[in-house]
KOLVEX-478725 format. One record per residue (C-alpha): residue number from 1; x negated, z negated, y. Coordinates in Angstrom, 3 decimals. Layout:
<kolzas>
{i=NUM x=X z=Z y=Y}
...
</kolzas>
This chain:
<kolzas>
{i=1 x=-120.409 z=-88.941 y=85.191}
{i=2 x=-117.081 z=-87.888 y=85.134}
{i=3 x=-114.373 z=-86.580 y=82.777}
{i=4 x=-111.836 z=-84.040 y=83.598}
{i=5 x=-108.318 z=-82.971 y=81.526}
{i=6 x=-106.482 z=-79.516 y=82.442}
{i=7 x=-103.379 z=-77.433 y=81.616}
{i=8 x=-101.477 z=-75.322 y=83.604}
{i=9 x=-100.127 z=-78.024 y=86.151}
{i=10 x=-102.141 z=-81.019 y=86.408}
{i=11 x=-106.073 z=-81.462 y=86.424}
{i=12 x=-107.152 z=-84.845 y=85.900}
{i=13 x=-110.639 z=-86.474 y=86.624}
{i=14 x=-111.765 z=-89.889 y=85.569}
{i=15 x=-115.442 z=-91.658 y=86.116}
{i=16 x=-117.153 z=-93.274 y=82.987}
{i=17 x=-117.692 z=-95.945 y=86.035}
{i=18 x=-114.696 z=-98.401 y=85.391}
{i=19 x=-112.977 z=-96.132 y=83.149}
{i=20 x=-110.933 z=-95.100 y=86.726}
{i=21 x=-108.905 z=-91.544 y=87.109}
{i=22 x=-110.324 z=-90.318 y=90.649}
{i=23 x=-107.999 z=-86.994 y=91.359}
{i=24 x=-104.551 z=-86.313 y=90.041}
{i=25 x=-104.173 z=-83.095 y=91.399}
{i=26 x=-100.732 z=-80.871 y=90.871}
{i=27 x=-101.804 z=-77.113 y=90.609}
{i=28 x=-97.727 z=-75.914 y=91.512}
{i=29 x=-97.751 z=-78.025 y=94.571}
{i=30 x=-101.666 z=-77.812 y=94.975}
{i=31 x=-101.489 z=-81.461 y=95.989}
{i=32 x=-103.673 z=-84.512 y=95.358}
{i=33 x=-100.928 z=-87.236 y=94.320}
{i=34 x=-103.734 z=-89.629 y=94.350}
{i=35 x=-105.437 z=-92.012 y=97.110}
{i=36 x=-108.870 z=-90.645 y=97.590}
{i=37 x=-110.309 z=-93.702 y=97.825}
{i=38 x=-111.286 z=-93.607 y=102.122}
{i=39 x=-113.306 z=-96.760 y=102.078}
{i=40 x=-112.241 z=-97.362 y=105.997}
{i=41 x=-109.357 z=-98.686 y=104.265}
{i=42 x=-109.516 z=-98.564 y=100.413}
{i=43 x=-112.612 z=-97.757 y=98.114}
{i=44 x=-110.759 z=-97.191 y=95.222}
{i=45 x=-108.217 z=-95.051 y=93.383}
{i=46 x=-106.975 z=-96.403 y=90.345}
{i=47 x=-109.361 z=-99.172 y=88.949}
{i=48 x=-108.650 z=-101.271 y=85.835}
{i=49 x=-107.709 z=-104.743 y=86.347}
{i=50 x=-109.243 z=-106.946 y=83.314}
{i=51 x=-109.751 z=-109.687 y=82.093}
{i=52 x=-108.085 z=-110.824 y=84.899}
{i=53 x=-105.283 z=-109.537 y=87.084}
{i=54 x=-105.134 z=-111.321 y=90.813}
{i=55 x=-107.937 z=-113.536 y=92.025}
{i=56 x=-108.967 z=-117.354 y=90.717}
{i=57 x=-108.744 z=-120.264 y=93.242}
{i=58 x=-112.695 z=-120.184 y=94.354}
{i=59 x=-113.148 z=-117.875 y=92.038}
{i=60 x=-114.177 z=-120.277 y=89.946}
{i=61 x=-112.535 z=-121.346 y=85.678}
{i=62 x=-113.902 z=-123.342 y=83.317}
{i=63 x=-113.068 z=-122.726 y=79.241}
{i=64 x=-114.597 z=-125.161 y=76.948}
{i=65 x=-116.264 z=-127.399 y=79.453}
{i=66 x=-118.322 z=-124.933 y=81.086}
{i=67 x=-117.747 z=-123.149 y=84.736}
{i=68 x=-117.737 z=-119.525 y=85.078}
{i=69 x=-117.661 z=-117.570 y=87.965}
{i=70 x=-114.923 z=-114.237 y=88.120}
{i=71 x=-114.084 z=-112.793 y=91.517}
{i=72 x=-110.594 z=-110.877 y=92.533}
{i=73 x=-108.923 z=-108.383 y=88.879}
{i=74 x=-112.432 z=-109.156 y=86.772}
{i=75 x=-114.603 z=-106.994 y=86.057}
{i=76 x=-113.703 z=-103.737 y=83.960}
{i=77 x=-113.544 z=-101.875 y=87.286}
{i=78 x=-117.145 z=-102.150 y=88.048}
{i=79 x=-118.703 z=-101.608 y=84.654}
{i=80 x=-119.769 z=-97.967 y=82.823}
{i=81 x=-118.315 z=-97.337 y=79.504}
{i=82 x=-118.481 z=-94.846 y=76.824}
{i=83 x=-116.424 z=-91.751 y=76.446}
{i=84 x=-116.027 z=-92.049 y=72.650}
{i=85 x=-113.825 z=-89.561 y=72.114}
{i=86 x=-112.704 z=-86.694 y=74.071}
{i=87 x=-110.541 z=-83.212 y=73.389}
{i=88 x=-109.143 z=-81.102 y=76.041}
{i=89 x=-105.833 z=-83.223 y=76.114}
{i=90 x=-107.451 z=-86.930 y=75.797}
{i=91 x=-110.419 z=-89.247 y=76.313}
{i=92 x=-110.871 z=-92.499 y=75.243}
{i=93 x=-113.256 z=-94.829 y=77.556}
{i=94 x=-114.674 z=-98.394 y=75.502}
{i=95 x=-116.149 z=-100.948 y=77.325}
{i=96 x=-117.551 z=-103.981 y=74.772}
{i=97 x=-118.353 z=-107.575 y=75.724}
{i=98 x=-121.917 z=-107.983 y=76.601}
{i=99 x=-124.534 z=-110.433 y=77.501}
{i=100 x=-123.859 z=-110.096 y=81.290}
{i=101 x=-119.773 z=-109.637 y=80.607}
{i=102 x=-120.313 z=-113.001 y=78.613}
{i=103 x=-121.730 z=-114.850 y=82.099}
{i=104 x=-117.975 z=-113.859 y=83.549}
{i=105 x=-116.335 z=-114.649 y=80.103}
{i=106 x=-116.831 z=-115.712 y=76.991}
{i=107 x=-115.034 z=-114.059 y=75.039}
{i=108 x=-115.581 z=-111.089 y=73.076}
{i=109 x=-113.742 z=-108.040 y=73.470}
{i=110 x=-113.572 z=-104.287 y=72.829}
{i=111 x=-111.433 z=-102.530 y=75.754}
{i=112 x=-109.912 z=-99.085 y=75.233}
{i=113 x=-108.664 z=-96.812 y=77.626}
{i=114 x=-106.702 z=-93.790 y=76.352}
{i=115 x=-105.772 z=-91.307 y=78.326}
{i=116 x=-103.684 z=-88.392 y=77.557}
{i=117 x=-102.653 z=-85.411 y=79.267}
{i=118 x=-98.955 z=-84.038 y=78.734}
{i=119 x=-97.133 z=-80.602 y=79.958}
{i=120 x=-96.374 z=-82.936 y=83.331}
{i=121 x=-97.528 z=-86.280 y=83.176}
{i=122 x=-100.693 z=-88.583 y=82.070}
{i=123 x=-100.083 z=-91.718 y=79.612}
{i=124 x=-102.441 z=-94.078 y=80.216}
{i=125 x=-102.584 z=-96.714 y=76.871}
{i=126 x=-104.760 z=-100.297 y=77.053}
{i=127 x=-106.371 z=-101.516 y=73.961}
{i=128 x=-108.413 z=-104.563 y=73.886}
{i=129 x=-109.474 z=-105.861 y=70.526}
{i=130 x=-110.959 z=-109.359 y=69.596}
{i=131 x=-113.799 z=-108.659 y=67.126}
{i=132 x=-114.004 z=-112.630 y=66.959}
{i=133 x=-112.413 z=-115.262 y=65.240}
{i=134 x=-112.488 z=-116.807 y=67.718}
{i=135 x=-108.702 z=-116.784 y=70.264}
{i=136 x=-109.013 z=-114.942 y=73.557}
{i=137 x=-107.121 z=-115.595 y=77.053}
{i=138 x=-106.736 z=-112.401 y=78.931}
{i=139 x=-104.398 z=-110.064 y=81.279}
{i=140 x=-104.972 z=-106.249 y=82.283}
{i=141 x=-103.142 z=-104.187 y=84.553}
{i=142 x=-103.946 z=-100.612 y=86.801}
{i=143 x=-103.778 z=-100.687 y=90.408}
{i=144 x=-103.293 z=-96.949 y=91.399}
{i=145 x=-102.889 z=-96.225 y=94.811}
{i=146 x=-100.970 z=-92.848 y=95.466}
{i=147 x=-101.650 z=-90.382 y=98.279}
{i=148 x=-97.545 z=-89.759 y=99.948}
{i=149 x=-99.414 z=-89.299 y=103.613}
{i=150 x=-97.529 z=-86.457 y=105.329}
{i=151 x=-95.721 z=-85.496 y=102.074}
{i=152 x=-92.444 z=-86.765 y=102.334}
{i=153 x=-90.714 z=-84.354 y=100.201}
{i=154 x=-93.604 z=-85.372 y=97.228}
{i=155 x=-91.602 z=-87.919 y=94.604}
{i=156 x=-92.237 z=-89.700 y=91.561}
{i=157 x=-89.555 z=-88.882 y=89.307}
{i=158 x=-89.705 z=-90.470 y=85.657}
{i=159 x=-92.320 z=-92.851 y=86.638}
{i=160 x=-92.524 z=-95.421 y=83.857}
{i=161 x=-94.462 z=-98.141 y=81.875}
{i=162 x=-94.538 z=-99.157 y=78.018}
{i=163 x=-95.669 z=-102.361 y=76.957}
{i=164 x=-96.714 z=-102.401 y=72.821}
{i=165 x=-97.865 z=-105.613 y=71.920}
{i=166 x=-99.354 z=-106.393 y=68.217}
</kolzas>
């Protein structure tokens, strides 16, 4: 399933699978500023990196005496969440711990993805949440790969990040 966010100079489509935005397309321009995922070289366009970000030696940790088995940026990217909200400006994706997230990691976890759709730009915002009392070891990131192929005049300008952490 997908999920797609328009106004007058961007559409924006994301897939419940892995919570990933799969076109960023710029109407004015009528451009695609975003890899289209040619599996010859690249499956993917923007997946989410989480719990982990980078690969484990072996792919192998162990936490509290036990061994558990994560390969290369977790596992967010491959799972389906929930749209559980969603105007014409926003969505929200959730992904919760489960009983097969819990054989990768034992933790539990609510992960939000918030996405929200400005005059010129999308904000992407990370929210992960430990419904435990027990602490939690994580790291998230995005890996989006842009499509600049045979653009060369096509710039980023006012790219940017925001880190809030409570």
């Amino acid at each position: 399933m997908t999920v797609t966010l328009e106004n007058n100079k961007l559409r924006v489509v994301f897939s419940e699978h892995g919570a990933e935005m799969v076109s960023l397309y710029g109407k004015e321009k009528q451009f695609e500023y975003l890899w289209q995922a040619d599996p010859q070289y690249w499956g993917r366009h923007a997946p989410v990196l989480f719990p982990i970000v980078g690969r484990l030696q072996a792919d192998h940790y162990r936490f509290a005496g036990q061994s558990y088995e994560m390969h290369q940026h977790g596992f967010a990217r491959d799972q389906d969440f929930t749209v559980v909200k969603q105007t014409k400006t926003a969505v929200v994706f959730e992904l919760k711990a489960s009983n097969s997230t819990k054989e990768k990691y034992p933790f539990a976890f609510v992960l939000k993805l918030s996405y929200t759709l400005h005059a010129e730009s999308v904000a992407v915002t990370y929210t992960v949440e430990n419904p435990a009392n027990q602490k939690s070891y994580f790291s998230i990131g995005g890996h989006p790969a842009f499509n600049l192929y045979g653009r060369p005049s096509v710039g980023f300008c006012g790219l940017s990040r925001r880190i809030n952490a409570t």
